[in-house]
N, C-alpha and C positions, 0 to 999 in steps of 0.2 A: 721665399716666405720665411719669414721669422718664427720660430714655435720653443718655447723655451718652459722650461718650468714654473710658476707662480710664483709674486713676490708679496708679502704681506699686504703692499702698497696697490696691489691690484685690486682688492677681493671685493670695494665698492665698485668698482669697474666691472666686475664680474654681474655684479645683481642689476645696474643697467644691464648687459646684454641679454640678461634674462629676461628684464622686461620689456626691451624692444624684441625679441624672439617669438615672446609670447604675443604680439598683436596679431599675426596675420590670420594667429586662430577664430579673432574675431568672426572675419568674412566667412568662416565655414560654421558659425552658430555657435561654436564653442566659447562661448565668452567666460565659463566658468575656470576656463584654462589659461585664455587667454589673462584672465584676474588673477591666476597664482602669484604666491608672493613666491620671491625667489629665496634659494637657500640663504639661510642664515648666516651671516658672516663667521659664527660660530663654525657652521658647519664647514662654510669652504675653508675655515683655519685647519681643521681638523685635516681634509685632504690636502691640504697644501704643506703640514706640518707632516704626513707621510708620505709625501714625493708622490702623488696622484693627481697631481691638479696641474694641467698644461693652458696655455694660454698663448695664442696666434697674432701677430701682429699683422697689419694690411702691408701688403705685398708692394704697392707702390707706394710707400713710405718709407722707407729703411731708416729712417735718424729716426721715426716716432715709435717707440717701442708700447704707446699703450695699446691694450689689448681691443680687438674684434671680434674675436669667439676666447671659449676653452670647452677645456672637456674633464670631468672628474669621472675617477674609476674606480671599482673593487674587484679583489681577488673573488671570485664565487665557483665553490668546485673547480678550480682548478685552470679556470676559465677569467681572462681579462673583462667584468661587467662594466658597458661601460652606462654610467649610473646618468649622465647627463651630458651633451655637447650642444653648443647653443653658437650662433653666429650672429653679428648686431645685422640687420638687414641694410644698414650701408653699406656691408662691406658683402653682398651676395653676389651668387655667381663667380667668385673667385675661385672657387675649389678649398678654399677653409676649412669647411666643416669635414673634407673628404682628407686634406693633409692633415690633419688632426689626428681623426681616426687611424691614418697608415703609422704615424708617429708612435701612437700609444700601441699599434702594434709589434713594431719594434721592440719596443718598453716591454709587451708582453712576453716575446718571442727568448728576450736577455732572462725573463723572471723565470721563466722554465714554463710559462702557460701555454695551454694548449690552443686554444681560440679567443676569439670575442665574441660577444656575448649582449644584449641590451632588449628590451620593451620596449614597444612604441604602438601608433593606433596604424591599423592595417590597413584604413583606407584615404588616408593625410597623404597627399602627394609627394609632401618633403620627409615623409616618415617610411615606413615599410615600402614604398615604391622607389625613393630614392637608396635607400641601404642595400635592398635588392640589386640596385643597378650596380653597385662598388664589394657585388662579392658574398655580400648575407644569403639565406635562407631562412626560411621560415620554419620553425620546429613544431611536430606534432605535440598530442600532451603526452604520447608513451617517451619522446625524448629529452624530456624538461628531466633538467635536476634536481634535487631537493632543495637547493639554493635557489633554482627558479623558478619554483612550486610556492616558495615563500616569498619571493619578492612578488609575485602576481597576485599573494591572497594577501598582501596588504596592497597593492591596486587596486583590488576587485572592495578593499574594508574601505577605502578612503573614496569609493566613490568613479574612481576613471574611469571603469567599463563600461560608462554611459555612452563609450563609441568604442566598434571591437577595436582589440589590442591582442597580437602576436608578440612569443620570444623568436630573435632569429639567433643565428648562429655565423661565425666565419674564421675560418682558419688564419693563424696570423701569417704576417708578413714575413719573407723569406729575405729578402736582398734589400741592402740600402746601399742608396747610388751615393758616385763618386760627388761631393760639392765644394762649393767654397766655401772657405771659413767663415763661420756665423750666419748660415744659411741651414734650414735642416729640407732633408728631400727624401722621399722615402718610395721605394719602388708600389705600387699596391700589391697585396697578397690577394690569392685568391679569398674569398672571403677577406626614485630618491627615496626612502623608506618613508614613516610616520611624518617624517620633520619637516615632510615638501613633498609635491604632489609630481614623481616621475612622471616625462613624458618624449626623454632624449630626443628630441627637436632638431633639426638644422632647418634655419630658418628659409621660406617658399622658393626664394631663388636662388639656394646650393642643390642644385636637380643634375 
């Protein structure tokens, strides 16, 4: 699987995957989510312009380098947040949304961070039960940081705790396996502000 960093020429590519990500919230009533507009191309410039913005190419395709998922992050406390990762739901069931996340861990592990870190709704199948199963936890409110005391009270201002929503937590990745050139692989570790409506997603069939 292909996972490399964002190229300018993605970032329309990007807001499709967003909005194919965002359908399956339909079937569970959430059509107000499933309606989010996706980040602003402004905004993925900004992550992409500081080497935060990864992007996954489909696995049985190796010449087609456009993207099927990404994932954009921030530093918070000290902590890899990862602020968004999204999979087009063609490309589900590959493990994407899961090599993504080991990747950025990596990424984190190089930056001197200590974990990762993300919101999502507690009871979305592809959300807190999926991130659970690759390693998260779920954090009380005595173990949220001040970083993610703030990213929660603007969720809770913009409206998304109309379904509950957990921070988890996961220590990053330790080992990255041996691969072939232009392949990235990454062993698993144990373990959007105002401008767009978080909901770190991997879309129903990355379980």
């Amino acid at each position: 699987m292909r996972i490399r960093s964002a190229r300018r020429s993605d970032l329309r590519r990007l807001q499709d995957i967003e909005r194919a990500a965002g359908e399956p919230f339909r079937a569970l009533g959430m059509a107000d989510v499933a309606d989010d507009e996706p980040p602003p191309l402004e905004l993925l410039e900004s992550y992409r312009a500081a080497g935060r913005c990864w992007v996954a190419a489909h696995p049985h395709a190796p010449v087609d380098e456009r993207p099927v998922g990404y994932l954009i992050a921030d530093p918070v406390d000290g902590a890899a947040h990862i602020e968004q990762v999204s999979v087009d739901p063609s490309a589900a069931r590959l493990g994407i949304g899961r090599a993504l996340i080991d990747h950025v861990a990596v990424w984190a592990e190089g930056q001197g961070l200590t974990a990762l870190t993300l919101t999502t709704f507690s009871d979305v199948p592809w959300n807190a039960p999926y991130y659970a199963r690759i390693g998260f936890t779920v954090l009380r409110e005595d173990q949220l940081t001040d970083g993610l005391r703030r990213i929660r009270a603007e969720e809770v201002g913009s409206g998304l705790d109309r379904r509950p929503r957990v921070c988890m937590r996961r220590a990053p990745a330790r080992i990255v396996l041996p691969r072939p050139s232009g392949l990235t692989a990454v062993a698993p570790g144990p373990s959007r502000g105002p401008a767009l409506t978080p909901r770190t997603d991997v879309v129903s069939g990355e379980r």
